[in-house]
N, C-alpha and C positions, 0 to 999 in steps of 0.2 A: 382570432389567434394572435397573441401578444408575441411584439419582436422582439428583438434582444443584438446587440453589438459589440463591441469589442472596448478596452478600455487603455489605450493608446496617450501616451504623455499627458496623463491628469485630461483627458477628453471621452468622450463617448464618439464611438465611432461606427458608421453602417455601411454596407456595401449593398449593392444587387445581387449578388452571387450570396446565393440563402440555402439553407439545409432547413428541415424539420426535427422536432425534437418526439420520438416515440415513447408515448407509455407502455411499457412491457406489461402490465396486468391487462390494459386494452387493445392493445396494438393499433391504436390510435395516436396520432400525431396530436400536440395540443401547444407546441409552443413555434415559432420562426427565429432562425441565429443567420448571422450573415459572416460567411467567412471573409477576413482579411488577404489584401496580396502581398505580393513578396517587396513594392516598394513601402509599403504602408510598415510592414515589419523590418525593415531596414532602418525606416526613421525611427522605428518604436526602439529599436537597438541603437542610435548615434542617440534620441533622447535618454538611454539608460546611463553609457559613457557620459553626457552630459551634465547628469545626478548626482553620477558615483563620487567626484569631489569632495560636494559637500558634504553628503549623503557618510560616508567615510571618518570625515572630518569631525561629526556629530558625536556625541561622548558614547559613551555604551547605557549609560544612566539614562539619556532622554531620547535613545532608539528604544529601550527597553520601554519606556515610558508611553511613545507612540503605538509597539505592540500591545501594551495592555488595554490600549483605547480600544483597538481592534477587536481583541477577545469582550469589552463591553459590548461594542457594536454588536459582534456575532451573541454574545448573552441575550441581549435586546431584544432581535430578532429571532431567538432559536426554531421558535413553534410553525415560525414559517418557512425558515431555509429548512427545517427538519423536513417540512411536507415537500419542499420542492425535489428535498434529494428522493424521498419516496416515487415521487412522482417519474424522474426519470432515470431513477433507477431499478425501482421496484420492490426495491426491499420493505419490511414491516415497520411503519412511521418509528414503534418503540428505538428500535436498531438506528434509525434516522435518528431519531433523537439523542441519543448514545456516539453517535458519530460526531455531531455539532459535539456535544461536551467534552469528548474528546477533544475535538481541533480547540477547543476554548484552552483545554488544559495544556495543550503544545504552546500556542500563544503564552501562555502565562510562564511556561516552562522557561522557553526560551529567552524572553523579556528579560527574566531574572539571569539566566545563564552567561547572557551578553556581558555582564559586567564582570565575569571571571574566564575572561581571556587573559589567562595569564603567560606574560614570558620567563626568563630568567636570568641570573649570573652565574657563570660557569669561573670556578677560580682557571687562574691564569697558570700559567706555568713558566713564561718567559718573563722576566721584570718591564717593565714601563708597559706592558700587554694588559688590556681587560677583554672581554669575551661576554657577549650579551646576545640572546634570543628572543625577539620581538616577534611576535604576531600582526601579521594584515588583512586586509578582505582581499579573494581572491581576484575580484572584481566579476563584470555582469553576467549572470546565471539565467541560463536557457533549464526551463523544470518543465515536465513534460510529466503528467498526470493521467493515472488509470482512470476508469469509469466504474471499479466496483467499490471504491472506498473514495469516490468520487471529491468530496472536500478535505477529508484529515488529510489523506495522501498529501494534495497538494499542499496543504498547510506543514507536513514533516517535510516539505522542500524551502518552500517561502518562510516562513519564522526565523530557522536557522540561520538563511542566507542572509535576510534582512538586519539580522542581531548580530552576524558577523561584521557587518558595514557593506555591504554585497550589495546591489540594484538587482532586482529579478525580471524575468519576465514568462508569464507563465503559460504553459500550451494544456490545456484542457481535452479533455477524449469530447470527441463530438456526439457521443450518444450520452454524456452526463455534462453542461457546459454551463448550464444554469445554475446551479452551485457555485462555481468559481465566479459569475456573474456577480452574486452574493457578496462575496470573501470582496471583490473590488471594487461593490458600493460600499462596503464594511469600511477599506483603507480608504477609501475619498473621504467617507463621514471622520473618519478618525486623524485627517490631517498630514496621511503622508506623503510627503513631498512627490508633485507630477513628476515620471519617468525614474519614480525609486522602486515601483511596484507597478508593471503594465499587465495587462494579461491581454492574449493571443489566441485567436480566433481562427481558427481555416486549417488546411489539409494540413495532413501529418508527415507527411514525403517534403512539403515545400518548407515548412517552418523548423524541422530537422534538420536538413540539408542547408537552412543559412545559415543557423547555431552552429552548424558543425566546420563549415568555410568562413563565415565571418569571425576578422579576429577580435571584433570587439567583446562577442560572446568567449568567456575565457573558462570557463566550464559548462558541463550539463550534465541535471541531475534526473534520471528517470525510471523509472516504474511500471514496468507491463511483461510481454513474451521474453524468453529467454530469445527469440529469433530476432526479434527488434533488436534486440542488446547487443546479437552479434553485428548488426545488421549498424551500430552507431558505431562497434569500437572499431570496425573497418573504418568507416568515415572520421575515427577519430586520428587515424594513424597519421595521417599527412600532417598534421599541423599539433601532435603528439598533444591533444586537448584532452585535459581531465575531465573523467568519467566517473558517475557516481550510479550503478544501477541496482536497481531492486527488482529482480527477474523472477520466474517459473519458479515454482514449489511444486512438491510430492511428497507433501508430510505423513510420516508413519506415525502409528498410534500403538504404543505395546503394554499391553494389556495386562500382568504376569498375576498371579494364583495366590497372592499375598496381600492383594488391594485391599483396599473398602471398593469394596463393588458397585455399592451402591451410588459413589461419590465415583468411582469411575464410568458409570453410564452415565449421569448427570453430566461430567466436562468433556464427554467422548461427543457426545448429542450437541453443545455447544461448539465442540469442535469442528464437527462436520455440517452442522446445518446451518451454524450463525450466516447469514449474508447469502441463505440460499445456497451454502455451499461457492458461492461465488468467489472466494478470500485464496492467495497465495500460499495461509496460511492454513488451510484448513484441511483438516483431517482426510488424506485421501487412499489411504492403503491401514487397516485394522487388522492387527495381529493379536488374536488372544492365545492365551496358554490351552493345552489341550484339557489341562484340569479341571478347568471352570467354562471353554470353550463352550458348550452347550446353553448351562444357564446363562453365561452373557447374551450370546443371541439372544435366547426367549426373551431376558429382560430388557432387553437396546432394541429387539423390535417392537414392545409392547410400550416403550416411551415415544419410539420414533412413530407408532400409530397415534399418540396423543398427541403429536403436532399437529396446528391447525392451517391449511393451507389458503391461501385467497389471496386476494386485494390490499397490498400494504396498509392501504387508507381505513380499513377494516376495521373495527377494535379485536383485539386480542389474538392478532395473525401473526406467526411463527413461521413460516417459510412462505415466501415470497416470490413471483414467476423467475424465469433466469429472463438473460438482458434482451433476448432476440430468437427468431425461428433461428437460425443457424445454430444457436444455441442450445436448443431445442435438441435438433436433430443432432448434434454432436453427441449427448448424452445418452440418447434411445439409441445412437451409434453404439457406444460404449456398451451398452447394459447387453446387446444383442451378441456383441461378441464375449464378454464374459459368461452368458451364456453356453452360447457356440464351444466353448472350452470348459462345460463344466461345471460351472458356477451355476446359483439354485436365486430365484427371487423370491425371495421371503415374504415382501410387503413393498409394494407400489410397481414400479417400471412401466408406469405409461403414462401418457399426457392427460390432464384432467381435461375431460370431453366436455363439464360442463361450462367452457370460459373460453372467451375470445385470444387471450392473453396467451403467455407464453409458459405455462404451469406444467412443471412435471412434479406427478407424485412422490414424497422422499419415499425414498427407493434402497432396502437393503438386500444385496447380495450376500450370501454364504458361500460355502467353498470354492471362492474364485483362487483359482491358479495365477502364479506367477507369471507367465507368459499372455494374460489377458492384459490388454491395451489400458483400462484403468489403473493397476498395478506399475503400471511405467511411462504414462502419458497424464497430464494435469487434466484432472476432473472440477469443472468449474459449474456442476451441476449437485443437486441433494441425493446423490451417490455413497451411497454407504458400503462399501467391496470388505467383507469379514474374512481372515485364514486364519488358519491355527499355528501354533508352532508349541515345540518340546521345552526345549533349555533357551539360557537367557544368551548365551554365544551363537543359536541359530537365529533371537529376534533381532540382535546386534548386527551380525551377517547381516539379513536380510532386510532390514530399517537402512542401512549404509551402501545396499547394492543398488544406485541410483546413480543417473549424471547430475542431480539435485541436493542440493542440503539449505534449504531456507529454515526450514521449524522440523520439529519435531516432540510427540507428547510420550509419555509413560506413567502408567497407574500403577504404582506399587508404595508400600510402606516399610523397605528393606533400604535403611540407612546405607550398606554397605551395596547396595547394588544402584543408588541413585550417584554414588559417587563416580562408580565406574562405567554409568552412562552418560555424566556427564562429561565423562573425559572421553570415552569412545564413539558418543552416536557423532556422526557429520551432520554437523548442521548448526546456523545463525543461534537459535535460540530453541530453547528444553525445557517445555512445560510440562512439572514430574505434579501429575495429581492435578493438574493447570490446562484449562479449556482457553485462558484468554490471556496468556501471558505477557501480551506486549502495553509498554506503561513509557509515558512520556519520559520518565529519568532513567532508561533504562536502554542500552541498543539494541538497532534492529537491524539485521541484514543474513544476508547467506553465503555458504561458503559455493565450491566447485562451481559449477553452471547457474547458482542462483543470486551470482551478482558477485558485484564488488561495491567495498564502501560499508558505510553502519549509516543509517538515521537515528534518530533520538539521542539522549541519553547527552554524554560532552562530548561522545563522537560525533553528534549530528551537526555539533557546532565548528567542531576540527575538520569536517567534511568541507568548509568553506573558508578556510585560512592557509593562509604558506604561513611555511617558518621560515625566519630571517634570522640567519649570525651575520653579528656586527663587532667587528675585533678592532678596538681603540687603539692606537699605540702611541706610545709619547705621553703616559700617562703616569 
């Protein structure tokens, strides 16, 4: 079994204190990671302050320059970080492979973006007065990375901050850590300076908790439960430390009696199944019109039987196990009590019996009620929950009654009704006819309980700079 370490000011580094890394298609372990301690990430934090200088100091032209080495590296090796994110994370190699290209096109994104930090002149109003807004890096960034979108995630945190003149240091979920392994032999081959890019190994309570008291960390930017998030912005309060989070989703799906139907079971199926259903973003509450309500079912359960389920490493596999038994059991949780309430299983709701792994069948429910725990708690399983509804003011309602607004989709081709959803649904981003709407120039974030902050897009770049007024006088 191959080890793996941590990558601490331009070093490779290993400890005794070792976790395993588990295949979820096998539930077999196949790799060794050794977590880091809290002096070892102390030094790994005064070497980032040590960076940040020159690191800073460097034009935005040839930081840009060194990211696009990065995305060569990661091009280089795609076919094999792709297999490694499959491997522990589970998902179908394809989708892995769509992942790296992804994070390649953030790299590239951002590489170019660095050089359009722009400030400004503001006219003056007083004589001998000038008035100027300059841009800084905010300095060194604690990024703290999910495990179901295990490398891009971390790369919409790392790119940005590195392009802003930022030093990072990145904390990895320890059930995906081999990917990020990846990404920071990628920055070693590609020449970026020791202690401007460390990435961070070990427990998630200890390496939180000194990002969050140490003040050389001067932000943190992270990605997972809405409960972690509350769970940082307490611990941010003492030392009133900027926060960047991308939390819990409950995205609705509305469906209305005007679509191309056919193009909306194709990006509904995308939506809810891509990543095994695993995605913050994924479709987890379906609302069709009661007009077309039936045929959709028949036709969304007769596509979601043509998926193919197994072994990401597979050729031609479409849903992939979820990350863990708890996992597991969470969603056979769910389906039992939508059930319990009402709800009908169409196709799947139970564990594939023939697999070591952790495989639930995608699984569509019909008339689940609103007070079913799928309907109001994040479903990070291949959970399909189908309702009906009448008029476009009750899918509206009922899309917006949530503590959630990260995404949300709509299938319709009524110019006049895409307008008024996009100014009424709550929610980051409105994929109208769109299964996969999120694109490196584009923001990404949520409103009420699913975060604060945008990645992507030029927000993802302003996520990691102060504004500076600078008022001249004597001039």
């Amino acid at each position: 079994m191959k080890s793996y370490g941590s990558y601490l000011d331009g070093k490779w580094v290993s400890t005794e204190d070792t976790f395993e890394v588990v295949n979820p298609a096998t539930a077999e372990a196949f790799a060794r990671v050794s977590r880091i301690n809290n002096g070892q990430l102390k030094g790994a934090l005064n070497a980032a302050e040590a960076a940040l200088p020159a690191w800073r100091a460097m034009t935005a032209k040839d930081r840009g320059a060194l990211l696009h080495r990065v995305a060569d590296e990661l091009l280089r090796r795609k076919s094999e970080i792709a297999r490694t994110i499959t491997l522990e994370n589970g998902k179908p190699l394809a989708q892995s492979e769509g992942e790296v290209a992804m994070s390649i096109d953030h790299l590239q994104w951002f590489a170019e973006e660095a050089r359009r930090v722009y400030g400004r002149t503001i006219p003056h109003q007083v004589n001998g007065k000038r008035h100027l807004v300059v841009k800084t890096p905010i300095g060194t960034v604690g990024a703290i990375a999910p495990w179901n979108f295990p490398l891009v995630l971390s790369v919409r945190k790392v790119a940005p901050a590195l392009a802003a003149g930022c030093t990072v240091i990145l904390k990895p979920a320890t059930q995906t850590p081999l990917c990020a392994v990846a990404l920071a032999e990628c920055m070693e081959a590609a020449g970026v300076p020791a202690g401007v890019f460390q990435l961070a190994i070990g427990n998630a309570a200890m390496i939180s908790r000194e990002f969050l008291t140490n003040p050389i960390c001067r932000k943190i930017s992270f990605t997972g439960s809405t409960q972690v998030g509350q769970e940082l912005i307490r611990g941010a309060a003492a030392a009133i430390k900027p926060l960047s989070l991308e939390l819990g989703g409950l995205a609705p799906v509305l469906v209305f009696d005007d679509c191309d139907l056919d193009r909306a079971i194709e990006q509904t199926i995308i939506a809810k199944f891509r990543n095994t259903g695993q995605s913050c973003i994924a479709a987890n509450r379906i609302y069709v019109q009661k007009t077309i309500h039936k045929e959709f079912v028949d036709r969304f359960v007769a596509a979601t039987n043509r998926l193919k389920t197994g072994p990401g490493l597979e050729p031609g596999m479409d849903v992939g196990p979820v990350v863990n038994q708890s996992a597991l059991d969470m969603a056979l949780g769910q389906i039992e009590d939508a059930v319990q309430k009402g709800a009908r299983v169409v196709t799947g709701g139970h564990r594939l019996k023939d697999s070591s792994g952790f495989f639930l069948a995608p699984t569509v429910l019909n008339g689940v009620t609103d007070d079913a725990e799928c309907m109001s708690e994040e479903t990070f399983a291949p959970i399909a929950p189908i309702a009906s509804f009448d008029t476009e003011e009750e899918a509206i309602r009922r899309a917006n009654d949530s503590c959630y607004g990260l995404s949300a989709y709509a299938m319709t081709r009524d110019i006049g009704r895409i307008f008024r959803l996009s100014e009424q649904i709550e929610a980051g981003t409105l994929g109208i006819n769109d299964g996969a709407p999120s694109t490196s120039q584009s923001p990404f974030g949520g409103v009420k309980q699913s975060g604060w902050g945008r990645e992507l897009g030029s927000e993802g770049l302003e996520a990691f700079l102060e504004t500076k007024h600078v008022s001249i006088g004597g001039v």
